[in-house]
N, C-alpha and C positions, 0 to 999 in steps of 0.2 A: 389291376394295380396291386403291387404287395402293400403288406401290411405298413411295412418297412417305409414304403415313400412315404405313405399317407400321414403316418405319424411324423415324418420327419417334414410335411407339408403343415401341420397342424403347431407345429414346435415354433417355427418360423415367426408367426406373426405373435404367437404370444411371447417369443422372446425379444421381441421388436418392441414391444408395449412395456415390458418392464425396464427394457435399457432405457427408452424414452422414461419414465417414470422416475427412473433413477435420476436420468439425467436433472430431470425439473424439479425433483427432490433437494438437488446438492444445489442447484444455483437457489433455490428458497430458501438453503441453510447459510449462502454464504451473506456477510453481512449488509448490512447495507442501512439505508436512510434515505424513505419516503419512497421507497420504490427504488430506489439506486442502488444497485447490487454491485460489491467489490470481488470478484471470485479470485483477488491474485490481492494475498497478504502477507507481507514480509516482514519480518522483523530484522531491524540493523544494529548494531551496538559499534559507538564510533567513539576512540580514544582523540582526544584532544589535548592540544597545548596545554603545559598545567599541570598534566595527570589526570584532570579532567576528561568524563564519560560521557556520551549522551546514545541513549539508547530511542532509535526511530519502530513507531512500527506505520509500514507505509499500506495503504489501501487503494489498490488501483481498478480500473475497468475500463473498456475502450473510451469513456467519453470522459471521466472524471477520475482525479487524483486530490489522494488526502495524506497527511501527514501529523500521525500524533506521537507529543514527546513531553518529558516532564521539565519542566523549568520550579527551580524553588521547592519542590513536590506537587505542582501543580499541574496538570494535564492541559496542552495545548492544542486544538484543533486546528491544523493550517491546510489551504488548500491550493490546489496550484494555482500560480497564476503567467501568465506571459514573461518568457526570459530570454534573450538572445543567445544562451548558451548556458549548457546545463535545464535541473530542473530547479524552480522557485517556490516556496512555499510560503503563504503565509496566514500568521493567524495570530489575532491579538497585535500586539505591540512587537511580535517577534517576527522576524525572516529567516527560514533557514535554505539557504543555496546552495545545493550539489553541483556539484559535475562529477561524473565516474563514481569512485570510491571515496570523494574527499568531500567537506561540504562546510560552511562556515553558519555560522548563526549571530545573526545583529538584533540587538532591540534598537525597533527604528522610533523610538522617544528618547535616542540620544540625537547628540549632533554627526554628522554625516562625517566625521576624524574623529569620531571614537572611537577605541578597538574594539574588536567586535566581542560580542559573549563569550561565544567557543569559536577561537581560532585552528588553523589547520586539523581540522577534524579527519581522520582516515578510516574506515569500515576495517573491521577486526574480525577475528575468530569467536 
């Protein structure tokens, strides 16, 4: 056998060992809570009715989705929950509702005719 194969037979599995390594290095880096790793983190910044901002940053993984956003300067943890259309979040006294690009936000400790927090909300640049 040349030199040639053998080294290139020896290269193989240890470059198999490091990509795997890598691999299990990044999903340990990406974040997560209690063992729940989010490896797909996005941040959105959505112009509202008003002039009004609200900036999402969302955390997702095949089995769970979260959504954190500031209200008042306060940081809100919401998480999904069951919607008929679009996604649902919620956290606290707040609801924020996508569908596509656009998404509205209610604090549901008002009454169900009140307008909402952030109306017609659209995902921007």
């Amino acid at each position: 056998m040349s030199d040639r194969l053998i080294l290139s037979r020896t290269r193989i599995p240890v470059l198999l060992a490091v990509l795997g390594a890598s691999t299990a290095a990044q999903a340990a880096r990406a974040p997560g809570i209690d063992g729940v790793r989010f490896p797909e983190v996005r941040t959105m910044r959505y112009q509202c009715d008003g002039g009004k901002t609200l900036t999402v940053r969302y955390f997702n993984s095949p089995d769970n989705q979260a959504a954190v956003f500031r209200i008042d300067g306060k940081p809100v943890l919401a998480v999904s929950t069951v919607s008929a259309s679009g996604a649902r979040y919620v956290g606290g006294r707040y609801e924020w509702w996508t569908k596509g690009e656009s998404g509205t936000l209610r604090d549901l400790m008002q009454p169900e005719t009140a307008a909402p927090t952030l109306a017609s909300c659209h995902a921007g640049p």
